[in-house]
N, CA and C atoms as a LAMMPS dump frame, in Angstrom:
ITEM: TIMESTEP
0
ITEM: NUMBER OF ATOMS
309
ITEM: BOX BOUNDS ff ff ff
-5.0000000000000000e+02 5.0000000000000000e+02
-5.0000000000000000e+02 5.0000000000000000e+02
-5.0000000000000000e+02 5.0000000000000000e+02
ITEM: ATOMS id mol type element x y z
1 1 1 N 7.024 -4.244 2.934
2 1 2 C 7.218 -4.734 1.61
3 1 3 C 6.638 -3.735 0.646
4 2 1 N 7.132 -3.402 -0.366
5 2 2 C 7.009 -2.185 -1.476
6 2 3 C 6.969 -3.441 -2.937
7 3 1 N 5.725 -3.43 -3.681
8 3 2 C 5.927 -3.186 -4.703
9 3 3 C 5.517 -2.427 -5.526
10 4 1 N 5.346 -2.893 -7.403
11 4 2 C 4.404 -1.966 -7.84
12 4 3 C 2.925 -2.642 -8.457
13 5 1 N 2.143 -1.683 -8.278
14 5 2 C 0.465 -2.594 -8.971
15 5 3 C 0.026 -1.276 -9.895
16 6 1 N -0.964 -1.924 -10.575
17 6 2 C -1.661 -0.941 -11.509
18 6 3 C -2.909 -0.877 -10.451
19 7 1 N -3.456 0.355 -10.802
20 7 2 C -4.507 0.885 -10.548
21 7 3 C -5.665 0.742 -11.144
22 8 1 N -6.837 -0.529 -10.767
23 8 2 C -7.621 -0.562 -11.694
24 8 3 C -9.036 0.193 -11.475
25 9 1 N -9.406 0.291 -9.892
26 9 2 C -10.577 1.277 -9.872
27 9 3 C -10.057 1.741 -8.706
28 10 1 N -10.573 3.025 -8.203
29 10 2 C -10.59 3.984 -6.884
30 10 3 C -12.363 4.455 -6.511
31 11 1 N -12.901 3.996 -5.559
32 11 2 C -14.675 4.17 -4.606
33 11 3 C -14.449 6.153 -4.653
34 12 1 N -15.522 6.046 -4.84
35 12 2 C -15.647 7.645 -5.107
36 12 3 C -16.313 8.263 -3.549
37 13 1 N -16.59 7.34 -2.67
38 13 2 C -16.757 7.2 -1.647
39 13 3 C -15.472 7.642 -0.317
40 14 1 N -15.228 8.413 -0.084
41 14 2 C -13.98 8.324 1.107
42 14 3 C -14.53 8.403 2.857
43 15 1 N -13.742 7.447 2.813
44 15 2 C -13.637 7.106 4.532
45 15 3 C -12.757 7.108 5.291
46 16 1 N -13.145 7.88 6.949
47 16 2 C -12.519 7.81 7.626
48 16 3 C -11.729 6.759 8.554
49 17 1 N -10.343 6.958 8.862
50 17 2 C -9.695 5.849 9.621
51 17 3 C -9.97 5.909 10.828
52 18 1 N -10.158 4.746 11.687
53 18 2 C -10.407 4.41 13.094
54 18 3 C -9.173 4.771 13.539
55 19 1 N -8.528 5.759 13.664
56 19 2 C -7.264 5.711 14.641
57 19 3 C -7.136 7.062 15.402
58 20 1 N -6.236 7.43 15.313
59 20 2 C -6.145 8.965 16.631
60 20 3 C -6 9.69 15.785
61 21 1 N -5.363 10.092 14.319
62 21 2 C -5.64 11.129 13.276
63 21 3 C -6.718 11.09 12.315
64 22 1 N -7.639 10.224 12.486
65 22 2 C -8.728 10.207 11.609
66 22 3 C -8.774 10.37 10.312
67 23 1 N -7.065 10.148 9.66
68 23 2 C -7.129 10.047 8.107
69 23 3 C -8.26 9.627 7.172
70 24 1 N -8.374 10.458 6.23
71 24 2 C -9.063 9.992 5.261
72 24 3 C -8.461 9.142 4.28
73 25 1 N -9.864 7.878 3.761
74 25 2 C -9.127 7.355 2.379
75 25 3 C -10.13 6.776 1.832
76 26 1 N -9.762 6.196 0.443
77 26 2 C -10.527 5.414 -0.248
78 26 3 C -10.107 4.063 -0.51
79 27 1 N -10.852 3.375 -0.668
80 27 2 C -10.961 1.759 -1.289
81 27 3 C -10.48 1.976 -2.535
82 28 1 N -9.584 0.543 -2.916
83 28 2 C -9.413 1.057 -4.538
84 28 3 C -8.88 -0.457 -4.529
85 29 1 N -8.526 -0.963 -6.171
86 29 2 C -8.038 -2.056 -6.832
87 29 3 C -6.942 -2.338 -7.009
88 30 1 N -6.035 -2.54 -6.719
89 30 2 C -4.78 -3.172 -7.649
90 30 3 C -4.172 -4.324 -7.814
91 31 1 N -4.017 -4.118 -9.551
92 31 2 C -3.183 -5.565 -9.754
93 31 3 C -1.978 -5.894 -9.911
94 32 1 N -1.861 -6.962 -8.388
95 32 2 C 0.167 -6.618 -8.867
96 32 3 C 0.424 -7.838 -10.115
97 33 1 N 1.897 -8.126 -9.459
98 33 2 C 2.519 -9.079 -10.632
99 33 3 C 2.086 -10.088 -10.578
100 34 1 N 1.08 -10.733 -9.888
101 34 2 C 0.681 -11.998 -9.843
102 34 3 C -0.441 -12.098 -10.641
103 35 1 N -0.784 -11.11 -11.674
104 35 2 C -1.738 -10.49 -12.087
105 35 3 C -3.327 -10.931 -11.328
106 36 1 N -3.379 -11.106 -10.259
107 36 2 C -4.488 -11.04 -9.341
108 36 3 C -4.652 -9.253 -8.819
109 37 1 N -6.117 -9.249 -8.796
110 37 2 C -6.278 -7.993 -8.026
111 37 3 C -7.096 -8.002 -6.942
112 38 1 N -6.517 -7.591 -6.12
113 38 2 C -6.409 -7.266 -4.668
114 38 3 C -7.219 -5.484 -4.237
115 39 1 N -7.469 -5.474 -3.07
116 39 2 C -8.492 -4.691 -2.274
117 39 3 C -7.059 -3.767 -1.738
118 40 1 N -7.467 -2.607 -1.824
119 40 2 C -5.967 -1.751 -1.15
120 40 3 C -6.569 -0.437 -0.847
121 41 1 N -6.09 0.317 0.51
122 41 2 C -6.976 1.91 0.225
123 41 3 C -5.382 2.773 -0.301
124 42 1 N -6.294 3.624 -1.173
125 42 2 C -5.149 5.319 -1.165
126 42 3 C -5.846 6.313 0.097
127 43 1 N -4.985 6.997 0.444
128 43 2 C -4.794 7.78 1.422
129 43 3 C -5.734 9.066 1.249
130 44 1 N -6.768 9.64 1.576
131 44 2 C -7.244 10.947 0.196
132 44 3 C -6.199 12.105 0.175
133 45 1 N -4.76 12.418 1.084
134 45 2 C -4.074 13.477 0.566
135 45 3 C -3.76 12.763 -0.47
136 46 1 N -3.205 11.325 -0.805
137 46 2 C -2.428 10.889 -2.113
138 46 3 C -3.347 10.866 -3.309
139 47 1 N -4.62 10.923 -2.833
140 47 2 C -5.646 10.487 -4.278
141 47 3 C -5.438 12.152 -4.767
142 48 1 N -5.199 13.08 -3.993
143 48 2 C -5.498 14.632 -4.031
144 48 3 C -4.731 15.22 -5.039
145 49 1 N -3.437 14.267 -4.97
146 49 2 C -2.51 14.858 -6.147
147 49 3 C -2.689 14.442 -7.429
148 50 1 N -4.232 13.044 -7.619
149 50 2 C -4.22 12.918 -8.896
150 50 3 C -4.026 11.572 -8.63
151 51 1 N -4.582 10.871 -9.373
152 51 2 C -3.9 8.889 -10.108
153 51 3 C -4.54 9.475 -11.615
154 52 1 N -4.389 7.892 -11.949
155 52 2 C -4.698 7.818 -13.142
156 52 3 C -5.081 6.201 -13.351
157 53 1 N -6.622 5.315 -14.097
158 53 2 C -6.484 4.342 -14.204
159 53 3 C -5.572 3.477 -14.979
160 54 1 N -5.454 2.51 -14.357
161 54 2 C -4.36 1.492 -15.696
162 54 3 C -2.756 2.22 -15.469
163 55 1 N -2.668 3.205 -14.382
164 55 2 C -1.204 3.137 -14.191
165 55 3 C -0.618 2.737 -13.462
166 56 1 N 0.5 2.883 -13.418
167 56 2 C 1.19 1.684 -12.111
168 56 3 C 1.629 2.472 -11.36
169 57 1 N 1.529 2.169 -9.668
170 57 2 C 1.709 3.108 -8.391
171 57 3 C 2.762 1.891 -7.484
172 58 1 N 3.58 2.479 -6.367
173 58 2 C 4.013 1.585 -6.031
174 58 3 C 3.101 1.008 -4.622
175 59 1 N 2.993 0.24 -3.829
176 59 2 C 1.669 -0.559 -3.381
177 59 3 C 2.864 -0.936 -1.98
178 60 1 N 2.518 -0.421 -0.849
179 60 2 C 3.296 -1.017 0.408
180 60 3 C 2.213 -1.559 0.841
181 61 1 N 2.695 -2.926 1.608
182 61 2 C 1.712 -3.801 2.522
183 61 3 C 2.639 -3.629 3.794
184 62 1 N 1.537 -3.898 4.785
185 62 2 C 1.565 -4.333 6.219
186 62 3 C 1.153 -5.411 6.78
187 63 1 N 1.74 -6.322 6.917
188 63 2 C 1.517 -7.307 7.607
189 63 3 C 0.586 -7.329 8.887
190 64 1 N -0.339 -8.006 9.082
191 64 2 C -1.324 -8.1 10.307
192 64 3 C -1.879 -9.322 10.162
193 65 1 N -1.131 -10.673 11.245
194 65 2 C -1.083 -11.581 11.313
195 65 3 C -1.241 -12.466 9.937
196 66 1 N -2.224 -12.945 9.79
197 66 2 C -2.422 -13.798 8.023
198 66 3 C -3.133 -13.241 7.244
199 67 1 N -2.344 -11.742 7.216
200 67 2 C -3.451 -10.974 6.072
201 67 3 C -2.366 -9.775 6.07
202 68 1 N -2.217 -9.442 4.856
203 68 2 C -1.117 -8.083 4.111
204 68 3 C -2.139 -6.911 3.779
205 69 1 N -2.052 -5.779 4.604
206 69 2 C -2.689 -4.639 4.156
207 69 3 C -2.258 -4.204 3.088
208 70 1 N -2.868 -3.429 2.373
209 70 2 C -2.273 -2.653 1.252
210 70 3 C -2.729 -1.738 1.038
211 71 1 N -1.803 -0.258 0.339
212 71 2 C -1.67 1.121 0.939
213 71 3 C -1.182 1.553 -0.397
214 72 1 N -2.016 2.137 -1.682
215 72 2 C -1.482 2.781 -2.587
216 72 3 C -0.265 3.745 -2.517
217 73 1 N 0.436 3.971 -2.957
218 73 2 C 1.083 5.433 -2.464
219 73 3 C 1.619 6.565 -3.727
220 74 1 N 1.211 7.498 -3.9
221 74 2 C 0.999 8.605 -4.49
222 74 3 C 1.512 10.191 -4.139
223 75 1 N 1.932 10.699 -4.481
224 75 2 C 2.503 11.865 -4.257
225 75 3 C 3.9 12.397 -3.449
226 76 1 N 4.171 13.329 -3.109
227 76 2 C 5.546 14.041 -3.254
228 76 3 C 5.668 13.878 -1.957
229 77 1 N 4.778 13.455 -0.768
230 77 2 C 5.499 13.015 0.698
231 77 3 C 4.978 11.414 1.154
232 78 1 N 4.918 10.543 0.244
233 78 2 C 4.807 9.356 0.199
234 78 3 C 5.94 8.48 0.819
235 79 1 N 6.267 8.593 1.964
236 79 2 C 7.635 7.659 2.417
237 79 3 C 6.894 6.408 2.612
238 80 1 N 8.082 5.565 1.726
239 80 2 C 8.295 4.156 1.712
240 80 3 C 9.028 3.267 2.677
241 81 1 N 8.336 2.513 3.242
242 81 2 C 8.827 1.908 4.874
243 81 3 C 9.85 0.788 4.237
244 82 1 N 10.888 0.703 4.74
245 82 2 C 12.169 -0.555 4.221
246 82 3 C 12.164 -1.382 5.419
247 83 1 N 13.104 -2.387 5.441
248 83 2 C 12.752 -3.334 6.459
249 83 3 C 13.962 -2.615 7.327
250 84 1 N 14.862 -1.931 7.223
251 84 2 C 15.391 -0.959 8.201
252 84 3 C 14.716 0.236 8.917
253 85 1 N 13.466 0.503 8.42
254 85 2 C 12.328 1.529 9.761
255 85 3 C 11.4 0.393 10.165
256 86 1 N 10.733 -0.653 9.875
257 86 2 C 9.653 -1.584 10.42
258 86 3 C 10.033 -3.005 10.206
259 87 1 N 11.614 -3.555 9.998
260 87 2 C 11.448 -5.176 10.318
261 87 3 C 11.556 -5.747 11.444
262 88 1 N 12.194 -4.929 12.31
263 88 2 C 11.738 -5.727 13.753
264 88 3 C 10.186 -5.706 13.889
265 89 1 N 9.36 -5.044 13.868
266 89 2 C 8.063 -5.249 13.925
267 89 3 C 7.476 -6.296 13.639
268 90 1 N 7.798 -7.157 12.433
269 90 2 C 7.538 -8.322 11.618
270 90 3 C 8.413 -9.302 12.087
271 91 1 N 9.541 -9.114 12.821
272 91 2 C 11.063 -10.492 13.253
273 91 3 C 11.873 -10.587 12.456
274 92 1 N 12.031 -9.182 11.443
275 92 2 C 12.888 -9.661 10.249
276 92 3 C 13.984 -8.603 10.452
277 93 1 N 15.269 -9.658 10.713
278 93 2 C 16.521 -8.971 10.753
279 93 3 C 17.007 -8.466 9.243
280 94 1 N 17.063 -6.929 9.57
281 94 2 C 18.219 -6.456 7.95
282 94 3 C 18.932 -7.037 6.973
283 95 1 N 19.393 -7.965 7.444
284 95 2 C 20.584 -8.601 6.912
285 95 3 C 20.17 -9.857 6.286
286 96 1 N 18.722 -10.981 7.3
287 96 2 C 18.325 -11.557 6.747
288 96 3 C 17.274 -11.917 5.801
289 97 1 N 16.83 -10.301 5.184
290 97 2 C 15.262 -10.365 4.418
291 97 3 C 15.734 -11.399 2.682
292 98 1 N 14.813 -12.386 3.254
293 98 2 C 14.54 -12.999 1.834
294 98 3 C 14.516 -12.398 1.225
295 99 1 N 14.695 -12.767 -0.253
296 99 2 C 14.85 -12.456 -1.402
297 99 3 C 13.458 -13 -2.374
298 100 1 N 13.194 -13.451 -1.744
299 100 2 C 11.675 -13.971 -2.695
300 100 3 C 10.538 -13.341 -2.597
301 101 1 N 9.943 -12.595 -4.049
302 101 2 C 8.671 -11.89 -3.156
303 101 3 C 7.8 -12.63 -2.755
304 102 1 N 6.726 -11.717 -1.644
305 102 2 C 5.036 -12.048 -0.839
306 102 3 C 4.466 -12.569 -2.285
307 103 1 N 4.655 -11.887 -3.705
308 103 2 C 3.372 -11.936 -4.441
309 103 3 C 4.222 -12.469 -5.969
């Protein structure tokens, strides 16, 4: 799921990911359209190219059981996952993705 949120703070702090590439990232804020704000990391190559507060970025979540990750995304190799590269992952056939947003 892709939408868009504003950017309200980014941790000046960056941390490493528990996984087999050891990405770096940071903690950061955004508020989507529900105007609630939510806990999300940027990536540190995407923080690298720059944000800006109070602007709007587009915000992919991942589903992990009863809880939606969320993943700023920023810069010029930022691919955006559609439910044609990851809805079988989730049980969601192409053809049948609701139309109503998560938020």
């Amino acid at each position: 799921m892709k939408v868009q949120g504003t950017l309200v703070s980014v941790s000046n702090t960056v941390k490493t990911a528990n996984s087999e590439n050891a990405s770096q990232y940071r903690t950061c804020v955004v508020r989507l359209a529900d105007g609630n704000n939510y806990v999300a990391k940027i990536w540190e190559k995407s923080f690298q190219y720059g944000v800006e507060l109070g602007s709007e970025y587009t915000v992919e979540g991942q589903r992990d059981g009863d809880n939606i990750w969320l993943t700023v995304l920023n810069g010029p190799s930022a691919n955006i996952a559609t439910v044609a590269n990851l809805g079988a992952l989730f049980g969601i056939a192409e053809n049948t993705l609701a139309e109503e947003p998560l938020f």
